[in-house]
KEMI-626592 format. One line per 10 residues: for each residue y, z, x of N, C-alpha, C. Coordinates in steps of 0.02 Angstrom, whole numbers, plus 50000, padded with zeros to 5 digits. Layout:
BEGIN
Y Z X Y Z X Y Z X; ...
This chain:
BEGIN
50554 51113 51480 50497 51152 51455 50432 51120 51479; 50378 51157 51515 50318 51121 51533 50278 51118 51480; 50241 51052 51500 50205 51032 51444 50133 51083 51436; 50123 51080 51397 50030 51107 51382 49968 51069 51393; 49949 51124 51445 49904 51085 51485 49847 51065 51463; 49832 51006 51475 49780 50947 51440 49695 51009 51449; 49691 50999 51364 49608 51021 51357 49628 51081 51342; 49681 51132 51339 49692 51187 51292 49724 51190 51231; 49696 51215 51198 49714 51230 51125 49779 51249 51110; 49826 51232 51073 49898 51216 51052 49919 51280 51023
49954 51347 51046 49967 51412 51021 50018 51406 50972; 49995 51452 50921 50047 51464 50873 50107 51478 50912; 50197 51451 50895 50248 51488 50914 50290 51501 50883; 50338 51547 50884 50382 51571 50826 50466 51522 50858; 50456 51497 50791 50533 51465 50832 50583 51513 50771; 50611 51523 50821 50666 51602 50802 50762 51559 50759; 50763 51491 50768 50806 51479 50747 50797 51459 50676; 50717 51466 50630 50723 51463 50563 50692 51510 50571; 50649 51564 50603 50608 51606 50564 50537 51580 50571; 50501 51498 50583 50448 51494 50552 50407 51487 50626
50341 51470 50589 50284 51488 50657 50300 51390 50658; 50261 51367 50722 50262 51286 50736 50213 51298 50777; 50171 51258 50790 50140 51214 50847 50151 51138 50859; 50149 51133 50911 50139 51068 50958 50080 51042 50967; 50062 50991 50898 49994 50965 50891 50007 50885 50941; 49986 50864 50970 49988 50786 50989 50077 50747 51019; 50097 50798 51049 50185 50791 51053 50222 50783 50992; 50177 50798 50928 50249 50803 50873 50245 50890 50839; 50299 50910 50820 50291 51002 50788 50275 50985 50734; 50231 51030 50701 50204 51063 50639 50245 51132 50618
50275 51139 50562 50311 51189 50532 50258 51229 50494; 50232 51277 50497 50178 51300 50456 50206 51359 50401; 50240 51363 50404 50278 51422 50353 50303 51493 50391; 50332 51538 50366 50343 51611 50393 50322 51622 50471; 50334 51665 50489 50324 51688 50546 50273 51731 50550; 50211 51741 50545 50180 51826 50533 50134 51831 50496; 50166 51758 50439 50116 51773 50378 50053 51759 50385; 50003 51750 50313 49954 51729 50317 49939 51667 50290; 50015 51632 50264 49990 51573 50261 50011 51503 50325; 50051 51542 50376 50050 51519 50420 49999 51494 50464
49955 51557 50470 49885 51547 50510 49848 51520 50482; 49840 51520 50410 49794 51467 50385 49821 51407 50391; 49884 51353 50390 49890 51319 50394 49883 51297 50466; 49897 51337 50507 49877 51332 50603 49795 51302 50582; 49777 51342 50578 49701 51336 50573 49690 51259 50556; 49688 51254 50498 49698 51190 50464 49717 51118 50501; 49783 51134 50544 49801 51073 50571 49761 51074 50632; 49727 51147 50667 49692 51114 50709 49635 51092 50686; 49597 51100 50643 49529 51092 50614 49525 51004 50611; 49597 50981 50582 49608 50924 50536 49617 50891 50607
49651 50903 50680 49672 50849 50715 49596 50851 50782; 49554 50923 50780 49517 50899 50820 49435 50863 50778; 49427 50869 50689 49398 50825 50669 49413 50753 50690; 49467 50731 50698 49479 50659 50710 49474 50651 50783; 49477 50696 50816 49491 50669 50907 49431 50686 50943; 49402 50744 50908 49344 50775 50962 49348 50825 50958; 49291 50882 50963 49308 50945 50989 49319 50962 51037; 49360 51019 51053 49393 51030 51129 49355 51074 51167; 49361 51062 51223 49317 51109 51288 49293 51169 51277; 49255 51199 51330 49245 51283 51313 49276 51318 51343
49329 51316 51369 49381 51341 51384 49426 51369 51311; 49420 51343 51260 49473 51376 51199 49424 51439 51158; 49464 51433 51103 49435 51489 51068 49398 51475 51033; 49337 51549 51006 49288 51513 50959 49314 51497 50900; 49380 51494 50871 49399 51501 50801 49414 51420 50811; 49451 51382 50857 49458 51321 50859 49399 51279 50850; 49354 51294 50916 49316 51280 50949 49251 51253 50891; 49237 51297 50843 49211 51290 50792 49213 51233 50724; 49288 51215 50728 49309 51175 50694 49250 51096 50678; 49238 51075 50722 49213 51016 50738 49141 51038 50746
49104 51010 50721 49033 51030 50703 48994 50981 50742; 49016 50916 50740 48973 50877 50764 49010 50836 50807; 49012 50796 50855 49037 50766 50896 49014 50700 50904; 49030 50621 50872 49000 50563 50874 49039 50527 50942; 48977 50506 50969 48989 50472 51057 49011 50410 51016; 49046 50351 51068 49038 50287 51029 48998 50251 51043; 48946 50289 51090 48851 50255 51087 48834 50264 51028; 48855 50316 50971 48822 50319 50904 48794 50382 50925; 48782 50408 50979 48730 50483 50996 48773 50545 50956; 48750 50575 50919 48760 50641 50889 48749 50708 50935
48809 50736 50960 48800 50790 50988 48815 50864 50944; 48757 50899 50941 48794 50967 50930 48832 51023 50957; 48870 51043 50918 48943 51068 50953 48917 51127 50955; 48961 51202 50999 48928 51253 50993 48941 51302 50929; 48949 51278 50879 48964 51321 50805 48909 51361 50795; 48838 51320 50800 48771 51334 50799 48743 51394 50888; 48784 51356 50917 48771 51416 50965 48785 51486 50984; 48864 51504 50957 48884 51535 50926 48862 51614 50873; 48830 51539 50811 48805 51612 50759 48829 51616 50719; 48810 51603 50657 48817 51604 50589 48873 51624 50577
48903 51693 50603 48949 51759 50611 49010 51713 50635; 49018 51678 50691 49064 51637 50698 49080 51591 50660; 49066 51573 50610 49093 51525 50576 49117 51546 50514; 49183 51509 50519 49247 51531 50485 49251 51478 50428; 49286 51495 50350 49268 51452 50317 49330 51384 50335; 49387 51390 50394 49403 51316 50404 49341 51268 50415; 49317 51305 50446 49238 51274 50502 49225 51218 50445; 49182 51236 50400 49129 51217 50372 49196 51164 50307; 49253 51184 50293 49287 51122 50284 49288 51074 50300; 49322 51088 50373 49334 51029 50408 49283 50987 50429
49208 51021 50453 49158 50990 50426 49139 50948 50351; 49147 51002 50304 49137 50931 50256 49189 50880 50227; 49258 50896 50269 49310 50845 50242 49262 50775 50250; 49252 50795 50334 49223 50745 50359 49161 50721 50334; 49127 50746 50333 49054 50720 50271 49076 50675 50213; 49126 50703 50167 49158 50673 50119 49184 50599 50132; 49214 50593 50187 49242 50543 50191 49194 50472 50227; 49125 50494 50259 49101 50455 50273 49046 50430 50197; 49034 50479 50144 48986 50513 50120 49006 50461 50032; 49060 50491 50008 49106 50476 49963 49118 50408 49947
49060 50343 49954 49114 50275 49949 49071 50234 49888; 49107 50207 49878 49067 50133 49822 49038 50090 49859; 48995 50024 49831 48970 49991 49862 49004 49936 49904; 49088 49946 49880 49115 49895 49945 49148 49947 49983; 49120 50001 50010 49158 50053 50062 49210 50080 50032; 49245 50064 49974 49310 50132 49964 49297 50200 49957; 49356 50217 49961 49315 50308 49958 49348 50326 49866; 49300 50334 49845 49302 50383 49774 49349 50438 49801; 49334 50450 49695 49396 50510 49717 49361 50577 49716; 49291 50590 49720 49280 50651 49755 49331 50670 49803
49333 50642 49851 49374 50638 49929 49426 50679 49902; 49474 50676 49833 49533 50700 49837 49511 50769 49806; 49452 50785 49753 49454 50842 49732 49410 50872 49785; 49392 50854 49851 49358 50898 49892 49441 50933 49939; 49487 50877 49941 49568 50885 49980 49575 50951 49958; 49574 50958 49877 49610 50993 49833 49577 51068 49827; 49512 51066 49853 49466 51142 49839 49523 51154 49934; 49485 51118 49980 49507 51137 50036 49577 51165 50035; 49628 51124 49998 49699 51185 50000 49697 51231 49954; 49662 51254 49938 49653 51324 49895 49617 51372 49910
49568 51335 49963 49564 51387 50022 49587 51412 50076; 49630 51372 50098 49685 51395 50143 49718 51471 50157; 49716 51512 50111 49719 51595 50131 49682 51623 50157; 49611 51593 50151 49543 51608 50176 49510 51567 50245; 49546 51545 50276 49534 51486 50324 49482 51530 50383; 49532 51594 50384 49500 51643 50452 49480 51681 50424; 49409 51680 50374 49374 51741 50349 49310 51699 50355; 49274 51742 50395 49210 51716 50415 49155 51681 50345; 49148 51629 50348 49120 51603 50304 49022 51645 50260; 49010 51668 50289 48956 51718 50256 48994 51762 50245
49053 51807 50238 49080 51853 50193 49138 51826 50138; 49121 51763 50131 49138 51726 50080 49123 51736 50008; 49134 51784 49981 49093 51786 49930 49122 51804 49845; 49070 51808 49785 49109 51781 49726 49176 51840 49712; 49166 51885 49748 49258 51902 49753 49324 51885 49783; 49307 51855 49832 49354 51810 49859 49356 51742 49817; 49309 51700 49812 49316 51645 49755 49370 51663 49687; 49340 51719 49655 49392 51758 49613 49457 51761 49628; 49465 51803 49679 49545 51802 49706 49560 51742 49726; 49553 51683 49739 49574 51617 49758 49567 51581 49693
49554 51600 49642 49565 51573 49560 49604 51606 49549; 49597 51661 49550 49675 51712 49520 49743 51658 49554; 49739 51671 49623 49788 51612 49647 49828 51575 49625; 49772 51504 49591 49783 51466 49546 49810 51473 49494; 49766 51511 49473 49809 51533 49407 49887 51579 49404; 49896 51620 49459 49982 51632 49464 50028 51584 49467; 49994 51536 49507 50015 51457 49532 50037 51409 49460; 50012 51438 49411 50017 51407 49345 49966 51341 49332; 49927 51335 49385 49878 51273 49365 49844 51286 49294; 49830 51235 49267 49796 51209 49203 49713 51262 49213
49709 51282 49140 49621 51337 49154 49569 51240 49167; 49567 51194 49171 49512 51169 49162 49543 51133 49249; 49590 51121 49278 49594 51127 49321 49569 51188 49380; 49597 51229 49368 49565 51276 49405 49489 51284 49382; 49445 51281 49352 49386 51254 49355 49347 51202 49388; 49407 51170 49391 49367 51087 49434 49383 51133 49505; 49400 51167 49528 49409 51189 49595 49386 51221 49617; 49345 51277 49575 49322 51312 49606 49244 51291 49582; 49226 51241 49561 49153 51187 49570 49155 51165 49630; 49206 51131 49649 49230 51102 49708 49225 51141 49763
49236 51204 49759 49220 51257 49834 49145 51269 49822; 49127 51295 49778 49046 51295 49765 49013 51244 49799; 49043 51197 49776 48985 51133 49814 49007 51127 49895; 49051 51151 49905 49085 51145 49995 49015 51198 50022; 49016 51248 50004 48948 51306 50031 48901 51296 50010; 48875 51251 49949 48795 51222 49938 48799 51180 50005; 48844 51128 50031 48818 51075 50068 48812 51116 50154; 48883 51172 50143 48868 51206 50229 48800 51245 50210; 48760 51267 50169 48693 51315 50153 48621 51253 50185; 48646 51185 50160 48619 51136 50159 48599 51120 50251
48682 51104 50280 48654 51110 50350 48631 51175 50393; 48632 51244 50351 48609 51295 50388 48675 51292 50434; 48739 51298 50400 48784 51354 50422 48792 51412 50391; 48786 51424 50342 48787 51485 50314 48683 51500 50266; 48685 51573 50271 48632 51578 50233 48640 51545 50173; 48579 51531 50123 48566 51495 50073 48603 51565 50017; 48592 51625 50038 48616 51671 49973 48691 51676 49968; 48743 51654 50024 48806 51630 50015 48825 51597 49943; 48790 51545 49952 48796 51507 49902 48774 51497 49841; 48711 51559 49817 48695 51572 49767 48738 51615 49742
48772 51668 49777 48807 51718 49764 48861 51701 49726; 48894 51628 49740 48959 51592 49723 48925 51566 49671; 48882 51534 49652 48864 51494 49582 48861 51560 49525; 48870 51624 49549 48850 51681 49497 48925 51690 49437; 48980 51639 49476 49050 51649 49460 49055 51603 49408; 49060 51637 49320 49088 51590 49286 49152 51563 49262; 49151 51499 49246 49216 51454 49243 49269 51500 49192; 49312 51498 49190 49347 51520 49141 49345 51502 49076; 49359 51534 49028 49340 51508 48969 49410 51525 48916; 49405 51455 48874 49495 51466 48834 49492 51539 48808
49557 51548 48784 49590 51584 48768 49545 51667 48792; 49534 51667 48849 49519 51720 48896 49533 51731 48963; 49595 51691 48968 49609 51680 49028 49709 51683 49012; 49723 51667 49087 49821 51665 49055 49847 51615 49101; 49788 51564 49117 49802 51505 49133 49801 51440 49071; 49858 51416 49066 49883 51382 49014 49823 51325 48999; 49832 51279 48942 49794 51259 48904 49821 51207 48913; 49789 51143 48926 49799 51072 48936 49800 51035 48868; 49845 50991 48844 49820 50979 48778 49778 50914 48769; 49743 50903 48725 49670 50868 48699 49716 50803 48718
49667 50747 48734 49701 50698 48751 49672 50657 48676; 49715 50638 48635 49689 50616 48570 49711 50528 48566; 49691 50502 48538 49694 50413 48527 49744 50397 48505; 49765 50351 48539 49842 50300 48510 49830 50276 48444; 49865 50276 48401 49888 50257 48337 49919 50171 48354; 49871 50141 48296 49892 50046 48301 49963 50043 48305; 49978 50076 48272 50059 50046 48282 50124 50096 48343; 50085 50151 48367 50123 50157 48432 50089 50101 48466; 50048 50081 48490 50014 50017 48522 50035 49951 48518; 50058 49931 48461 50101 49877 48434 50160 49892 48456
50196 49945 48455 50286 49948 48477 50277 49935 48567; 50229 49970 48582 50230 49969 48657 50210 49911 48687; 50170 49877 48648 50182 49825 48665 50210 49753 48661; 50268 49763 48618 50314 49727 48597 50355 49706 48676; 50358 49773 48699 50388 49789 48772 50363 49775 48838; 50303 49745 48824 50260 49726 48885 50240 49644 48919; 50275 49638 48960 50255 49574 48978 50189 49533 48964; 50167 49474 48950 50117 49450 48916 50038 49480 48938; 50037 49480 49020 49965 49491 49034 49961 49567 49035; 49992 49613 49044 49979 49668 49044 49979 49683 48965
50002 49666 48910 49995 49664 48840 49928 49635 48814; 49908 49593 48845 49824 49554 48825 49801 49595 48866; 49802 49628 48920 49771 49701 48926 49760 49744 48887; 49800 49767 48871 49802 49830 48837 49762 49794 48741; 49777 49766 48719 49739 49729 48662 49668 49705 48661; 49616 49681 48759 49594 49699 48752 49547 49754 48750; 49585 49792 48804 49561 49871 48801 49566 49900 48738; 49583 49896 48692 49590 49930 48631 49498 49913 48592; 49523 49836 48605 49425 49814 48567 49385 49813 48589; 49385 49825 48671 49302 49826 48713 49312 49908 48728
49369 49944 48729 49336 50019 48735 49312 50029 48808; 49330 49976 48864 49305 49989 48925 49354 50039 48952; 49323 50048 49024 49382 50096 49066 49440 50061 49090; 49470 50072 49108 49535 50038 49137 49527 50011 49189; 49492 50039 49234 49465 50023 49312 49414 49967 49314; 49368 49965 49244 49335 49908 49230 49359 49840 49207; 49419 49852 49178 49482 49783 49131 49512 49764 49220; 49521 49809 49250 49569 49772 49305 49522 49717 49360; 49441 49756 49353 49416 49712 49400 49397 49649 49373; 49411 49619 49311 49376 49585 49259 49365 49500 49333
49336 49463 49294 49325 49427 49329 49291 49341 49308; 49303 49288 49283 49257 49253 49272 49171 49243 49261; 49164 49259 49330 49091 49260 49355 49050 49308 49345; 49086 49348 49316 49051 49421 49285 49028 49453 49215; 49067 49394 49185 49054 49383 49116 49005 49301 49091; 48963 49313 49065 48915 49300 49040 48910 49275 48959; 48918 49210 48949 48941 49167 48892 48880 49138 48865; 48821 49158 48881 48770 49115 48854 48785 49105 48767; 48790 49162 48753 48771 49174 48680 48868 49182 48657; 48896 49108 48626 48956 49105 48599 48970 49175 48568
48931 49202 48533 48960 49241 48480 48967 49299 48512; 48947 49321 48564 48942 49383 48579 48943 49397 48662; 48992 49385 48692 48987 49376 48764 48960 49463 48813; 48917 49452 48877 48918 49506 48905 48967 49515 48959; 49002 49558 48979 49047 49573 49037 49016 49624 49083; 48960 49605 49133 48958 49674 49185 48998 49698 49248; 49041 49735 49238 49080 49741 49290 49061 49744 49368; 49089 49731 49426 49061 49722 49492 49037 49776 49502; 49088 49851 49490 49092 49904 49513 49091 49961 49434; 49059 50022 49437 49070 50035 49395 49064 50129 49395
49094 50185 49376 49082 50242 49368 49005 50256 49383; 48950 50236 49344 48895 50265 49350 48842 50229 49379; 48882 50194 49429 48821 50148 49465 48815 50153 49541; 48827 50248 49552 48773 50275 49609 48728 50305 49574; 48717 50291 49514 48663 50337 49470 48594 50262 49464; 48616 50228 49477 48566 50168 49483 48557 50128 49392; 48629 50139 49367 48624 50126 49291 48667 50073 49278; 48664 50028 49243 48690 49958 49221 48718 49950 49152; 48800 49939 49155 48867 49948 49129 48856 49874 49110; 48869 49856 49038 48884 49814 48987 48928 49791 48923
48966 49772 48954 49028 49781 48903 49017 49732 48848; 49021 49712 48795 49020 49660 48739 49095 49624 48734; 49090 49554 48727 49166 49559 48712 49146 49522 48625; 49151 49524 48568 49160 49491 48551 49210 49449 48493; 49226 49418 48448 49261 49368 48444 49337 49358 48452; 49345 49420 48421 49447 49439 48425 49465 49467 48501; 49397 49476 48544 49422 49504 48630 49433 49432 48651; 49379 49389 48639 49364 49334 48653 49422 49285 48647; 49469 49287 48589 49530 49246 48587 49562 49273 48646; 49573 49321 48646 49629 49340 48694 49601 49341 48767
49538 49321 48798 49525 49328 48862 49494 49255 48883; 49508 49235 48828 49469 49129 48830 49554 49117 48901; 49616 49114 48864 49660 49081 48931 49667 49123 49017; 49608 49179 49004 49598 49198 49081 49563 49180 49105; 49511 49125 49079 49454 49127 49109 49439 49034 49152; 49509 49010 49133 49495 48943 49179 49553 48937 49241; 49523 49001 49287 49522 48992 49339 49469 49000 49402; 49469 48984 49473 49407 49021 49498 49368 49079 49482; 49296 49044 49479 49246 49096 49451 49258 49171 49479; 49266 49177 49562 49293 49245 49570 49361 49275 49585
49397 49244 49535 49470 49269 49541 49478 49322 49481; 49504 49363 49495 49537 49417 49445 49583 49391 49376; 49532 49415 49333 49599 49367 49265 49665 49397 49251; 49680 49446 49262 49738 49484 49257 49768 49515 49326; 49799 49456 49338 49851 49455 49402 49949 49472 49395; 49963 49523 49446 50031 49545 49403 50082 49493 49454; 50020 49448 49516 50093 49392 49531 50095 49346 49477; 50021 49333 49437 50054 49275 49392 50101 49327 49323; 50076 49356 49317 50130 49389 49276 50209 49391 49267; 50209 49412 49333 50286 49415 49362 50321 49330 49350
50270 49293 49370 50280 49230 49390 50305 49205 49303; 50243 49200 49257 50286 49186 49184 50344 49237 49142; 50350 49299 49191 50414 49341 49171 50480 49294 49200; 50473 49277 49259 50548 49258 49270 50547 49194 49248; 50506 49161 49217 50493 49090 49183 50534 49111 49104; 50489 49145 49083 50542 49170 49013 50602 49173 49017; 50617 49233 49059 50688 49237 49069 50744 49190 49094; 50701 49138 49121 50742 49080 49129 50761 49031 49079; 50719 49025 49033 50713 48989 48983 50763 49052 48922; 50756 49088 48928 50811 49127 48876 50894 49124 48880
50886 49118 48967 50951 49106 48987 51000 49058 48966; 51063 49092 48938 51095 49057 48886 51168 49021 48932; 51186 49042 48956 51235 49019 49041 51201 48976 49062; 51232 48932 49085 51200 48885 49152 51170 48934 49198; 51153 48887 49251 51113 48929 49309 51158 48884 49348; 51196 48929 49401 51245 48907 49475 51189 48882 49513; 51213 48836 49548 51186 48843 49608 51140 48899 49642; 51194 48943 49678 51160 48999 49715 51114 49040 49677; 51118 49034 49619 51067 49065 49575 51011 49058 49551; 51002 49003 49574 50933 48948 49575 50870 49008 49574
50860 49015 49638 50809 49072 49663 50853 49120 49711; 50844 49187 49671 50859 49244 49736 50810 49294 49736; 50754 49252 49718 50690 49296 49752 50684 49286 49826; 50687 49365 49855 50654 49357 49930 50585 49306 49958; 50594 49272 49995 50520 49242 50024 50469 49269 50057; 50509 49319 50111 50461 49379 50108 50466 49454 50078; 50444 49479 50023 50468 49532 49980 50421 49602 50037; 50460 49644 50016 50405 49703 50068 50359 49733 50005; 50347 49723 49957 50309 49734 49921 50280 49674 49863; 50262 49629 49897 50225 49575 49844 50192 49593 49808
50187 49556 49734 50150 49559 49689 50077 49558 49704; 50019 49600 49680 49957 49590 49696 49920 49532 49644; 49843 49510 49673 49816 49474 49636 49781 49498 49576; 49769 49580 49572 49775 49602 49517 49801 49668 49515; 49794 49697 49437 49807 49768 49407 49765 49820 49464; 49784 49856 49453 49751 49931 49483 49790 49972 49415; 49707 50028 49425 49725 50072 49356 49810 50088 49351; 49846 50105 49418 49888 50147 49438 49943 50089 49399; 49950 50032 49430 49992 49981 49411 50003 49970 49321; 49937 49965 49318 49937 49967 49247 49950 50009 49201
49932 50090 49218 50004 50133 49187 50045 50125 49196; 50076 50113 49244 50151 50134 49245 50195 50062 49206; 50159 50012 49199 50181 49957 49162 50153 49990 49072; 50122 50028 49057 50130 50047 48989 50172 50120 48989; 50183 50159 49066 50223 50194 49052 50315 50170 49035; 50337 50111 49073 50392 50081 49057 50399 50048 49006; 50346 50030 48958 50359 49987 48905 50362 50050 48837; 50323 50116 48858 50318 50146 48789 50389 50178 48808; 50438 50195 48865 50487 50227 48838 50517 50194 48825; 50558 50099 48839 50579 50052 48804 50558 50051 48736
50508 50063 48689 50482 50071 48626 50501 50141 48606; 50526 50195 48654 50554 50245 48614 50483 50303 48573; 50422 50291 48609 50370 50313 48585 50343 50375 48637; 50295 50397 48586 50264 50453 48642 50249 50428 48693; 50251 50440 48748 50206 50443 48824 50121 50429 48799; 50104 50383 48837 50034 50402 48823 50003 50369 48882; 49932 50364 48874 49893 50324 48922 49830 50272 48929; 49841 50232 48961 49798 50161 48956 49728 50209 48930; 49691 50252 48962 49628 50286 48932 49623 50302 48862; 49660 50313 48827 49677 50371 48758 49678 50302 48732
49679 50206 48741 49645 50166 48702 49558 50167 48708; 49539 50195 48745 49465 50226 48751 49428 50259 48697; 49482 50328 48699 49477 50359 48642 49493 50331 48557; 49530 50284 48563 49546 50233 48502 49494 50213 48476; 49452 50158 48533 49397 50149 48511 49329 50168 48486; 49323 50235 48527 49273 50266 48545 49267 50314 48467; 49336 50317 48437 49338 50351 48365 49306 50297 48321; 49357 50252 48307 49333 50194 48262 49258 50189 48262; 49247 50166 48319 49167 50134 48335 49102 50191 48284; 49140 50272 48329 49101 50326 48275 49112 50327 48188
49161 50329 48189 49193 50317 48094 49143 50262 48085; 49141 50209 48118 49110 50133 48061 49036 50146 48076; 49000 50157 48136 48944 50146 48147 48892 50221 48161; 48919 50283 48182 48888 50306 48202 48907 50340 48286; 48899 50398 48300 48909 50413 48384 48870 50378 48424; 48793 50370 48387 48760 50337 48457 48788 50278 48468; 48820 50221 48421 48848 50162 48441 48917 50179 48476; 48939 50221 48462 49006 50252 48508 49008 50254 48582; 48930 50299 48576 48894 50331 48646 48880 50265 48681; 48849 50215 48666 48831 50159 48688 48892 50097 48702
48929 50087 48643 48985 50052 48687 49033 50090 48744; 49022 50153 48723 49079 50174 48794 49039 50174 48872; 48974 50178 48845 48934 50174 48910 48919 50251 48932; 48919 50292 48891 48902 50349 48894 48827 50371 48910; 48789 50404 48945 48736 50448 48958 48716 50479 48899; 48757 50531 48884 48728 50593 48852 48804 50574 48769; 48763 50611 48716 48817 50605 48666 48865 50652 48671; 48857 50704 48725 48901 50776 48704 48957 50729 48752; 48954 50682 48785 49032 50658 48824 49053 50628 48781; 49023 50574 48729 49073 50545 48668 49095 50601 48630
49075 50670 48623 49097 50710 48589 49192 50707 48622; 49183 50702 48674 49241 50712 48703 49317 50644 48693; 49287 50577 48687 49297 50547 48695 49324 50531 48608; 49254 50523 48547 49293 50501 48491 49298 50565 48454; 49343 50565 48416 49351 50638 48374 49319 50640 48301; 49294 50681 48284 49242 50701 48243 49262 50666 48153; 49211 50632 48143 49242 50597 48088 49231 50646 48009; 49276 50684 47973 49265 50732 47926 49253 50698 47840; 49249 50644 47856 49250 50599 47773 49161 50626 47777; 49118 50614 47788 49048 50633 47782 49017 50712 47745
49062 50762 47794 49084 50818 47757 49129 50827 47696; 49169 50788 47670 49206 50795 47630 49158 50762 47583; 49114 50697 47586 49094 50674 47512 49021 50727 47513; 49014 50762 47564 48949 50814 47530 48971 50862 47512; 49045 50906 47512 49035 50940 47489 49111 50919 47418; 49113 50840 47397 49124 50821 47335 49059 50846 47289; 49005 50826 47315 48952 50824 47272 48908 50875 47258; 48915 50905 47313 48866 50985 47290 48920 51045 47302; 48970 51052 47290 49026 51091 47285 49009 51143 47330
């Protein structure tokens, strides 16, 4: 079979021994679904959009539907060339176009202050495959009826109503930012903000349920089951009420002991600090027992590490061990493991170590956050929301609304008293 000749665009083909369409992106096949359909071509579309964002746009020799894909073209002088999308005409541009354009925005666009990419990046992934039926519909006839029918989608799809909300914000903002570079007119995208979110029980996309606060003593069983440092985790996430993502980066040097009684913790990194705002955690005295034996090691080492963890797990278990120990049994840890222990937690790590300990405890499922909500109640019950609002590190009070649940003893002794 001859190959395809260098600098033309990769044709859809029907391979007849399943039925489905393929192309030949880079010498490996792409299976795109059906033969005919329309979600074939959107996914064609897609993989070319997705492989000539990364390589370049291709000659003028292809088509304008490809051809379009790639918006901008970076030399590795750093020189910015414009591609002909703009030469073209508004009319040519297809809403892959202005995706694959802002995948790419996103990903240079999207990062924290040590370069990772946030997770915008994934809910911009996530609008982009839900537009995928719409890939080859010219992006100015984009409009809040098609948005509509691509929620309906979703919603046959059985997604969650506050999910499908986050998605179709997420396409909204894909055509504010193409309105932004003057690919599409600016009334595109007013037209789409005219679309409101769905609203409960008006819709027949299912209902997510309230994420409500762990109870002390599911917290206590679960962690009966938890190896020591991920357990002084979770105990002190219960009393500082931080995020999870903030307990994992914890750090010596970041916490701040002037004042015994009342220590400050500012995290390196934090949710609201592209907003130019400064995150303060308190620890004080009962956090303080439990985070005093993390803290004499290097000033910038991570106090909650799952190699030392691991490391006093198989220490226990050696010491429980009621048999001798053979010989060959000494150590049969690998020396090089293909997955070593890290130097610390990641949110991800750290669920799934309270997801294995709460079903060993035989308890509901729950999640490292919903001790957030633990706190974030208490804190309101004893003190008030704004102290709620303020230890969680909240902006506005209507997000602790979300966070602690509404304390009804206040209502109950007023209307003890004036019946």
């Amino acid at each position: 079979m001859p190959r395809t000749k260098a600098g033309t665009v990769p044709k859809l083909q029907h391979h007849r021994a399943t039925g489905q369409a393929r192309v030949l992106i880079a010498g490996r096949h792409f299976y795109c679904g059906q033969w005919g359909s329309k979600e074939s071509i959107a996914k064609y579309h897609r993989l070319l959009g997705e492989y000539f964002n990364s390589h370049g746009a291709p000659p003028l020799a292809e088509s304008p539907l490809a051809t379009a894909v790639h918006a901008v073209t970076v030399r590795p002088s750093g020189v910015t060339v414009a591609s002909r999308t703009e030469a073209m005409g508004a009319a040519a541009v297809c809403v892959c176009d202005i995706a694959a354009r802002y995948l790419m925005h996103c990903e240079i666009y999207y990062r924290d202050v040590h370069g990772k990419q946030t997770s915008t990046l994934c809910g911009a992934k996530m609008a982009i495959r839900a537009l995928e039926p719409f890939f080859d519909v010219p992006a100015g006839e984009f409009g809040p009826l098609r948005l509509q029918s691509m929620r309906a989608l979703l919603v046959d799809q059985g997604r969650p109503r506050v999910t499908c909300n986050r998605i179709v914000k997420a396409v909204r903002r894909i055509f504010k930012w193409a309105a932004s570079q003057e690919l599409i007119p600016v009334s595109v995208s007013d037209a789409l903000a005219t679309v409101d979110p769905l609203r409960a029980n008006r819709t027949t996309a299912p209902e997510l349920p309230p994420v409500k606060p762990v109870s002390d003593d599911v917290l206590e069983a679960t962690i009966a089951h938890l190896p020591k440092v991920p357990a002084d985790m979770a105990r002190l996430h219960r009393l500082t009420g931080a995020r999870p993502g903030e307990l994992c980066i914890m750090r010596p040097c970041d916490i701040d002991r002037a004042d015994a009684e009342v220590w400050e913790y500012r995290p390196a990194t934090h949710k609201t600090q592209w907003r130019g705002e400064e995150r303060v955690i308190h620890i004080g005295p009962k956090a303080q027992a439990i985070l005093g034996p993390y803290l004499n090691r290097p000033q910038d080492a991570y106090c909650f590490s799952p190699r030392e963890s691991e490391e006093a797990r198989h220490k226990d278990q050696r010491a429980r061990r009621k048999s001798p120990v053979q010989p060959s049994q000494r150590n049969r840890r690998r020396r090089n493991p293909r997955r070593p222990a890290g130097l610390r937690y990641t949110t991800a790590s750290y669920r799934r170590a309270i997801d294995r300990a709460a079903a060993l405890a035989r308890v509901d499922h729950w999640f490292p956050n919903q001790l957030r909500h633990s706190a974030g109640t208490e804190i309101r019950k004893l003190f008030g929301i704004e102290a709620s609002s303020t230890r969680l590190g909240h902006k506005s009070l209507d997000v602790t609304q979300v966070y602690a649940e509404r304390n009804l003893k206040l209502s109950r002794d007023v209307a003890r008293q004036i019946g």
